[in-house]
N, C-alpha and C positions, 0 to 999 in steps of 0.2 A: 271300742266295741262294748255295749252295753250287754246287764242281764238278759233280754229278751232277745239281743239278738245269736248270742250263746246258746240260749235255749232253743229256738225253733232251728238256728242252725245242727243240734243234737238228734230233734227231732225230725227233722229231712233226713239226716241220715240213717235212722231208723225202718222211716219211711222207703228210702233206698233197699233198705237189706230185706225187708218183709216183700216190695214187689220181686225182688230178684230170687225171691224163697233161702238166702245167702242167712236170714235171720235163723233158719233153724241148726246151719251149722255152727254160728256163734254160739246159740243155746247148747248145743252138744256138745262144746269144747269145753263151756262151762262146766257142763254136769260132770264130764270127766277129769279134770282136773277139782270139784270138788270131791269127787268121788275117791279121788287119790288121797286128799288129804284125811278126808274121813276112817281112810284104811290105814295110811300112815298112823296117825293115831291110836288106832284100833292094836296096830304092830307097836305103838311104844306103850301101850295100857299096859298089854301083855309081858313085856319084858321088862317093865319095872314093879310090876305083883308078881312076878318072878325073882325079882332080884331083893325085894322085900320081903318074901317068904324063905330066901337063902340065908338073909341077916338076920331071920330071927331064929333060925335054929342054931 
């Protein structure tokens, strides 16, 4: 199986989820799981300028 046949076989499946409207819940899963980790982060920012303003007094 070559490059191009990898490809358009990506792209059918694409094609799939867009008619089945199944493409916007992949987008959604996405946003929410990066959304998770943006806030994870967001929680460890927090608690290590936290724990860094504890070490210095």
């Amino acid at each position: 199986m070559n490059f191009i046949q990898v490809t358009r076989s990506s792209i059918d499946m694409a094609d799939i989820f867009r008619a089945d409207g199944k493409i916007y819940v992949v987008i959604a899963v996405i946003g929410i799981v990066f959304l998770g980790i943006v806030a994870y982060l967001m929680y460890l920012d927090r608690k290590i300028t936290t724990l860094e303003n504890a070490n210095k007094e």
